[in-house]
PyMOL CGO cylinders between C-alpha atoms (Angstrom):
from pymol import cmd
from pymol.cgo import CYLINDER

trace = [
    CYLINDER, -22.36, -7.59, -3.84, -18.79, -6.98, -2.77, 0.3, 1, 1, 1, 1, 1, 1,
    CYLINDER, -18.79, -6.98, -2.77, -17.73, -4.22, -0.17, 0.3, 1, 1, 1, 1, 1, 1,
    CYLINDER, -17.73, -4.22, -0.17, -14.25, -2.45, -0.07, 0.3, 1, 1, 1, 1, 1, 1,
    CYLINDER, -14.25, -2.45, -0.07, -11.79, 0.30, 0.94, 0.3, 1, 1, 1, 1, 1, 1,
    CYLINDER, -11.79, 0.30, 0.94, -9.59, 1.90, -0.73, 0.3, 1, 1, 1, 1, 1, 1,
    CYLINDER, -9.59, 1.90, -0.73, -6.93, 4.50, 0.47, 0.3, 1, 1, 1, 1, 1, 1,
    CYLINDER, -6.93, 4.50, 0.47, -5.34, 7.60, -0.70, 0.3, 1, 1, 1, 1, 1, 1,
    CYLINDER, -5.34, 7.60, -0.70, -2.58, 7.98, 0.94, 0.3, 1, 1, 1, 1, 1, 1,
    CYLINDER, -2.58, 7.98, 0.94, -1.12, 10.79, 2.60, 0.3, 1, 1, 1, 1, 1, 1,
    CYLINDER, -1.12, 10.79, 2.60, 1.72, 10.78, 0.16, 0.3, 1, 1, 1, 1, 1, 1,
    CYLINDER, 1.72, 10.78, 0.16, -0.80, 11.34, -2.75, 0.3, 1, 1, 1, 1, 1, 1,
    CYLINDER, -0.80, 11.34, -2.75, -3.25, 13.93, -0.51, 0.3, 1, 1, 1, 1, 1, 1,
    CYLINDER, -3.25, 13.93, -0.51, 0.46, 15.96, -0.16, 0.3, 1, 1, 1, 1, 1, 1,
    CYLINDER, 0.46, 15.96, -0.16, 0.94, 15.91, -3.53, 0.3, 1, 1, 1, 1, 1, 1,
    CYLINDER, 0.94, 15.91, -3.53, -2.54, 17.09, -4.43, 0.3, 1, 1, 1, 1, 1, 1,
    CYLINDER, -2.54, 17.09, -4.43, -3.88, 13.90, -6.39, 0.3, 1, 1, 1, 1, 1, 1,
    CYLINDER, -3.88, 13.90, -6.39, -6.97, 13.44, -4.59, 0.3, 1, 1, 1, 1, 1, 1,
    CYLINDER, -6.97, 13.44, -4.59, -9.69, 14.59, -7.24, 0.3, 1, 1, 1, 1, 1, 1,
    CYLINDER, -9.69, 14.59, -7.24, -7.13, 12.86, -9.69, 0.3, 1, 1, 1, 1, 1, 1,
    CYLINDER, -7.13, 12.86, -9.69, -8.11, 9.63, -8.13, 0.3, 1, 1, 1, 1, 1, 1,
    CYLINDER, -8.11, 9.63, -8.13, -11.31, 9.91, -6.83, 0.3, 1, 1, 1, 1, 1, 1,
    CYLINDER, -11.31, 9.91, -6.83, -12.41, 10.73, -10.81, 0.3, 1, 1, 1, 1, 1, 1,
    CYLINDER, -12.41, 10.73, -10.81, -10.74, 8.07, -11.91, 0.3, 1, 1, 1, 1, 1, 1,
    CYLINDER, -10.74, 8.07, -11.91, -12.90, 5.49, -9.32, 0.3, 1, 1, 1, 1, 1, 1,
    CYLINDER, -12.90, 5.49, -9.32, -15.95, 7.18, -10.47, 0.3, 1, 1, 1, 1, 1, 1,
    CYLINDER, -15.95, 7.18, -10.47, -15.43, 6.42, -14.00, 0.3, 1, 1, 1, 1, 1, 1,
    CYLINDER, -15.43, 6.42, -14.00, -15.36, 2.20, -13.05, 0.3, 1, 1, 1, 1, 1, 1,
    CYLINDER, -15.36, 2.20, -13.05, -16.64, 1.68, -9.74, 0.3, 1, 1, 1, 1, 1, 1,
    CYLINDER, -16.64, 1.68, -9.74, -19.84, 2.53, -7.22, 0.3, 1, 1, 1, 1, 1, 1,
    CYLINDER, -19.84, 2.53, -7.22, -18.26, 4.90, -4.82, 0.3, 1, 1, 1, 1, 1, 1,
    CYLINDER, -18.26, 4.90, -4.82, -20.51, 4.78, -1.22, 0.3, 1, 1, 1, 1, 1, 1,
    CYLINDER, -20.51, 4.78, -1.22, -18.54, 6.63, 0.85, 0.3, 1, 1, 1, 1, 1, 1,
    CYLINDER, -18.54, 6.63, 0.85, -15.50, 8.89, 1.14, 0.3, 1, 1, 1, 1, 1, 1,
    CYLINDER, -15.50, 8.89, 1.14, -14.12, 10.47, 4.73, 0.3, 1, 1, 1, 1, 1, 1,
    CYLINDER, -14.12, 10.47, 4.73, -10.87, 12.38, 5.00, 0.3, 1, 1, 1, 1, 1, 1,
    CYLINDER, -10.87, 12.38, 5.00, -9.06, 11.75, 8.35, 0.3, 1, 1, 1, 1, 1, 1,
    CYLINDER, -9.06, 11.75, 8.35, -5.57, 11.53, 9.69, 0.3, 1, 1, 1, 1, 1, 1,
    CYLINDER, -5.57, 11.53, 9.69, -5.02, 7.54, 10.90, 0.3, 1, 1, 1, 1, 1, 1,
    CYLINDER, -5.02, 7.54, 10.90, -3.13, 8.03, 15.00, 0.3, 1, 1, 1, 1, 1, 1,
    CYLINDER, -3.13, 8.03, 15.00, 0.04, 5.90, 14.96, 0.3, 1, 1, 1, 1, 1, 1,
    CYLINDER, 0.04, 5.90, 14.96, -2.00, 3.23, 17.15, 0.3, 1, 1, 1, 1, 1, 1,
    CYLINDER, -2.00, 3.23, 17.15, -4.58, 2.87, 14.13, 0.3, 1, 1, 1, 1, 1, 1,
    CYLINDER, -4.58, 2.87, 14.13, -1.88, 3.05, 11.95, 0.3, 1, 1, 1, 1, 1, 1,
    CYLINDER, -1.88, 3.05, 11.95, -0.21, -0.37, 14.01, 0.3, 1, 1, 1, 1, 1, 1,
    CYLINDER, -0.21, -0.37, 14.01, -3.95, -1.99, 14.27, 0.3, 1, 1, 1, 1, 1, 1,
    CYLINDER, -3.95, -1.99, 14.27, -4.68, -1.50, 10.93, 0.3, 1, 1, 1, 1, 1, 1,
    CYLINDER, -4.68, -1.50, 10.93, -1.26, -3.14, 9.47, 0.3, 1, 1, 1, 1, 1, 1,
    CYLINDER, -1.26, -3.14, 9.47, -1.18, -5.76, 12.48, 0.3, 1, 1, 1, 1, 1, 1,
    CYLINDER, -1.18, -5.76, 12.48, -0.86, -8.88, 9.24, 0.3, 1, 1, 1, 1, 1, 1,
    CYLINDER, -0.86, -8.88, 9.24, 2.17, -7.26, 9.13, 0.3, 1, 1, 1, 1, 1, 1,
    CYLINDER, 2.17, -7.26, 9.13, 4.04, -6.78, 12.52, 0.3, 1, 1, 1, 1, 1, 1,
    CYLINDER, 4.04, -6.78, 12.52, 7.55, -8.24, 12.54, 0.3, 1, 1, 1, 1, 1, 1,
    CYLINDER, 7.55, -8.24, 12.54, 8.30, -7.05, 9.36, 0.3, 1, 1, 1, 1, 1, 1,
    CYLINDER, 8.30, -7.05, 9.36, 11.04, -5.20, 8.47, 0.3, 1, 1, 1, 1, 1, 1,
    CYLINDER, 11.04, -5.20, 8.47, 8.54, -2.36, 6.99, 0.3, 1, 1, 1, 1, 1, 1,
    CYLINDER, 8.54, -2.36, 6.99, 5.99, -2.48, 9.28, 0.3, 1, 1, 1, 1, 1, 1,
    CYLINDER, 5.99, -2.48, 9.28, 7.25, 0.46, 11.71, 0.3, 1, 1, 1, 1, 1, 1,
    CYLINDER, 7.25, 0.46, 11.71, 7.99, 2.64, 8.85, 0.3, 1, 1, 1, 1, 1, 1,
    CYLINDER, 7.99, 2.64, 8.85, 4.83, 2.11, 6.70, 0.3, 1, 1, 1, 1, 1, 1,
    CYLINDER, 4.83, 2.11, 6.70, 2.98, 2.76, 10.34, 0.3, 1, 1, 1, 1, 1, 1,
    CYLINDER, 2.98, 2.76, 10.34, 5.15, 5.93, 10.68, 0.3, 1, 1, 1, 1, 1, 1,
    CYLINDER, 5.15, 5.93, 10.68, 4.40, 7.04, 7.54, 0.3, 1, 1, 1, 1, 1, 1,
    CYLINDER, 4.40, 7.04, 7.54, -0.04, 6.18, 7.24, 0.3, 1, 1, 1, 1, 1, 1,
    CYLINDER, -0.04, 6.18, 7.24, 0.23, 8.51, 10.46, 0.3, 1, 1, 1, 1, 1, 1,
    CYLINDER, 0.23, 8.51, 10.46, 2.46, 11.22, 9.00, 0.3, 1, 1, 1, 1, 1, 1,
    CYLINDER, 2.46, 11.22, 9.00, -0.81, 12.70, 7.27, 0.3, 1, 1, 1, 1, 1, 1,
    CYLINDER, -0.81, 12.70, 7.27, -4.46, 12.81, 6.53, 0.3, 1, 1, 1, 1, 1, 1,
    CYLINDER, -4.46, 12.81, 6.53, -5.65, 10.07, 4.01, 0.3, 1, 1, 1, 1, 1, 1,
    CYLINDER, -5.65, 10.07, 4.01, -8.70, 9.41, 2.05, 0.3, 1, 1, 1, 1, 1, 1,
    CYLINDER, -8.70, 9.41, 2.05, -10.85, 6.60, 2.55, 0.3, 1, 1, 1, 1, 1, 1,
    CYLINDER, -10.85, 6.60, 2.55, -13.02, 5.74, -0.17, 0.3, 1, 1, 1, 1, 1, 1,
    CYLINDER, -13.02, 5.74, -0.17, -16.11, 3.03, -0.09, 0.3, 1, 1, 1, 1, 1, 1,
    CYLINDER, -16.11, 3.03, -0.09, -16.28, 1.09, -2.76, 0.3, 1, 1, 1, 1, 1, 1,
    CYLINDER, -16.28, 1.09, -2.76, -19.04, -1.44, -3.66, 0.3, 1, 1, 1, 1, 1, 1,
    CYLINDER, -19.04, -1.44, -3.66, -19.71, -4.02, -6.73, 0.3, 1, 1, 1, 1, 1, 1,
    CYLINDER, -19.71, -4.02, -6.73, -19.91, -7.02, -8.22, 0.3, 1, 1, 1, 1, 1, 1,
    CYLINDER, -19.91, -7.02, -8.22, -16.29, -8.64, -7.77, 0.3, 1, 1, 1, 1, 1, 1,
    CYLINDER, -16.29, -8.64, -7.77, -15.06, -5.13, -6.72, 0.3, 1, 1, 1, 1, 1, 1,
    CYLINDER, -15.06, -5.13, -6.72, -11.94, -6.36, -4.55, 0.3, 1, 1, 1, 1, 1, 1,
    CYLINDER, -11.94, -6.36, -4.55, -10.61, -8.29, -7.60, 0.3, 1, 1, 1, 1, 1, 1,
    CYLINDER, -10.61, -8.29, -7.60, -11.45, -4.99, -10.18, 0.3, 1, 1, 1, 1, 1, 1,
    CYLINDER, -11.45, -4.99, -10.18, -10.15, -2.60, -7.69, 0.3, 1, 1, 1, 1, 1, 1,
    CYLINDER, -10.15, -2.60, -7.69, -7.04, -4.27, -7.01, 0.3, 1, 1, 1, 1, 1, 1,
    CYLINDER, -7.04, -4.27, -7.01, -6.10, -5.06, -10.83, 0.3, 1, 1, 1, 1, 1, 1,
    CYLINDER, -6.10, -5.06, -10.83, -7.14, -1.29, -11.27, 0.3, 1, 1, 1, 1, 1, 1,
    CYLINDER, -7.14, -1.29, -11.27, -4.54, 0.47, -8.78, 0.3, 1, 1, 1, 1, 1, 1,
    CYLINDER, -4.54, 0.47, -8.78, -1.95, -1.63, -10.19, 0.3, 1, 1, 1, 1, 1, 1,
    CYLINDER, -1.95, -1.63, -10.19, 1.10, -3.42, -8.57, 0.3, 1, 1, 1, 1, 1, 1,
    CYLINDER, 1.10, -3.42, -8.57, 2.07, -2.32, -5.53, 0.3, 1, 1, 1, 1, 1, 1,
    CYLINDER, 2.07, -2.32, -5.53, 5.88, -0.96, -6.81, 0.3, 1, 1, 1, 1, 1, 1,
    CYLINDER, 5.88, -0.96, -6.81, 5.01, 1.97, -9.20, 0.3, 1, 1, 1, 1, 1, 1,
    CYLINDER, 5.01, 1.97, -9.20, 7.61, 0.58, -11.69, 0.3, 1, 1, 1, 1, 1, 1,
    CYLINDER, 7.61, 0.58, -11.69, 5.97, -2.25, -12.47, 0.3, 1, 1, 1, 1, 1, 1,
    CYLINDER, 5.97, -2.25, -12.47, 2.57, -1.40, -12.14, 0.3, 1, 1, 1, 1, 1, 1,
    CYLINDER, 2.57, -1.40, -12.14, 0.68, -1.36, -15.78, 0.3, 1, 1, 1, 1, 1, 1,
    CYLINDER, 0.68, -1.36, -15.78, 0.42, 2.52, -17.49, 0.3, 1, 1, 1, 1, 1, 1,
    CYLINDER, 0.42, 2.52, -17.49, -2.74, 3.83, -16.70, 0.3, 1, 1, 1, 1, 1, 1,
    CYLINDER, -2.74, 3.83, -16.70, -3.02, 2.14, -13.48, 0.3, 1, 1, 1, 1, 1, 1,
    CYLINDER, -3.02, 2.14, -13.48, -3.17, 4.62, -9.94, 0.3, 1, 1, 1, 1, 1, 1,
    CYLINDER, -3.17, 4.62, -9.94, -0.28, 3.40, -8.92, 0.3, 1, 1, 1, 1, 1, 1,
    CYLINDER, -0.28, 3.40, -8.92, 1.81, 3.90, -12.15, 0.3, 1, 1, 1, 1, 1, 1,
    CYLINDER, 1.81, 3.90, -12.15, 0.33, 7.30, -12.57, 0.3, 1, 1, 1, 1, 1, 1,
    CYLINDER, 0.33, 7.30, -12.57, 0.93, 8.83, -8.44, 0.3, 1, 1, 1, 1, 1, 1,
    CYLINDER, 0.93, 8.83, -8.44, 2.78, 6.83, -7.00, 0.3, 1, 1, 1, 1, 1, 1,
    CYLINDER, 2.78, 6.83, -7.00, 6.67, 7.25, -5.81, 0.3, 1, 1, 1, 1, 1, 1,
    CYLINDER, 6.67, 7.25, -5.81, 8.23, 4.05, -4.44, 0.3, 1, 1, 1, 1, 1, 1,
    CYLINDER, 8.23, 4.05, -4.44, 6.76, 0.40, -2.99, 0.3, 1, 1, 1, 1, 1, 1,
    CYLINDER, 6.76, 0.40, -2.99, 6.08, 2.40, 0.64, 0.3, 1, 1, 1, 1, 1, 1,
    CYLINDER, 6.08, 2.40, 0.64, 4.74, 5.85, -0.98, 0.3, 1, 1, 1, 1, 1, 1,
    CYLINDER, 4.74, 5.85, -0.98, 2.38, 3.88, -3.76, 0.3, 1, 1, 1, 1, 1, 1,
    CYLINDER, 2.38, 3.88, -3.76, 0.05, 6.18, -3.79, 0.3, 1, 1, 1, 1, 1, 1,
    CYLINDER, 0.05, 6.18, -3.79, -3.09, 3.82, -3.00, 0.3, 1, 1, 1, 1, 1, 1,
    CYLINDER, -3.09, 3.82, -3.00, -4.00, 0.90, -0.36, 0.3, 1, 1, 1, 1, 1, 1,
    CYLINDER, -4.00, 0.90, -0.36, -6.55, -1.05, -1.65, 0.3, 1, 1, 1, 1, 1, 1,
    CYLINDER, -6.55, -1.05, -1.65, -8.09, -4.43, 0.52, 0.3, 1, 1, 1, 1, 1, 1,
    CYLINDER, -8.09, -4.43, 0.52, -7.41, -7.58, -0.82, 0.3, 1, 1, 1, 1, 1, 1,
    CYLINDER, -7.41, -7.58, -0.82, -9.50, -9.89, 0.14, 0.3, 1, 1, 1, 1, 1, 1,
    CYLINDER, -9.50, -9.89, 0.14, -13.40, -10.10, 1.80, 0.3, 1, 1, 1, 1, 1, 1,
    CYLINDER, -13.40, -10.10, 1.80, -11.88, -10.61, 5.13, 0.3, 1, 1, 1, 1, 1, 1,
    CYLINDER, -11.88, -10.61, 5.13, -9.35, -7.49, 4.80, 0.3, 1, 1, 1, 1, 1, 1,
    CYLINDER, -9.35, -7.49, 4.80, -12.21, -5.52, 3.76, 0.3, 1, 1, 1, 1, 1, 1,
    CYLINDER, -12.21, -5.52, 3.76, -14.19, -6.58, 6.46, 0.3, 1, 1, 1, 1, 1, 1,
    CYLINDER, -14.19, -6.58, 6.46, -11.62, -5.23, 8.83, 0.3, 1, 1, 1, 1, 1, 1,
    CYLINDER, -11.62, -5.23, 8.83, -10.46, -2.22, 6.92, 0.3, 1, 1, 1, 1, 1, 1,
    CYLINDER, -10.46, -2.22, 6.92, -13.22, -0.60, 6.17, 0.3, 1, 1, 1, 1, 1, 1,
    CYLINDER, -13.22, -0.60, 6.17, -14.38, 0.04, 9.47, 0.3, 1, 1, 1, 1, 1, 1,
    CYLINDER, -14.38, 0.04, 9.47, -11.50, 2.65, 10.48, 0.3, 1, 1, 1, 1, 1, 1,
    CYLINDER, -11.50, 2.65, 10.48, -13.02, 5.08, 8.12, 0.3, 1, 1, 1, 1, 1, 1,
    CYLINDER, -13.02, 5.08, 8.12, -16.38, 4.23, 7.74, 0.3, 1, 1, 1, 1, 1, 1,
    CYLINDER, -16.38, 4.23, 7.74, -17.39, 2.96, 11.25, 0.3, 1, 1, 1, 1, 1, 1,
    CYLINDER, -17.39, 2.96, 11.25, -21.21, 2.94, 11.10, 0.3, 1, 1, 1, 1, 1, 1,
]
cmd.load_cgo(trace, "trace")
């Protein structure tokens, strides 16, 4: 049994999708947990460190920090895999109809959705909203 995160992000809580989304999850996945809270800059930085250097690392920081989010628990067989396949490719123009990211999402920074992608991501992720 897989754990994982996924995120609504604060461009998607602005726009008012959140119920959107979350019924969409409930439909296809095993939803344990979900905790609104607004990520500080420095969890912002921690919780993208894979991507420091970057040329979009600053601004996606900026931005995870510019408003409350959504994390959601997911759990399941394979779940990772489903989830991310679900939310759909991370630039809303070539994500699949149907998908999250297709439906919500604006541009390759303001997608939406932030799903983990892999056991050891999870692992790390999940704990900034769901620390216990």
């Amino acid at each position: 049994m897989q754990r994982t995160l996924l995120i609504i992000k604060p461009d998607a809580v602005k726009k008012r999708v959140i119920g959107k989304i979350i019924s969409m999850l409930e439909e296809h996945f095993d939803i344990k947990g979900i905790r609104m809270k607004k990520l500080t800059l420095d969890e912002a930085k921690r919780f993208y460190k894979v991507h420091k250097g970057k040329d979009f690392y600053e601004g996606l920081c900026e931005f995870m920090a510019s408003g409350p989010s959504v994390g959601v628990l997911l759990e399941g067989e394979d779940v990772i895999k489903e989830l991310r396949d679900f939310i759909g490719s991370t630039d809303p123009k070539k994500a699949k109809n149907g998908t999250i990211r297709a439906l919500f999402g604006t541009d390759v920074r303001q997608n939406a959705v932030h799903a983990s992608d892999s056991p050891a991501s999870a692992e790390y992720e999940i704990p900034f909203y769901f620390p216990d």
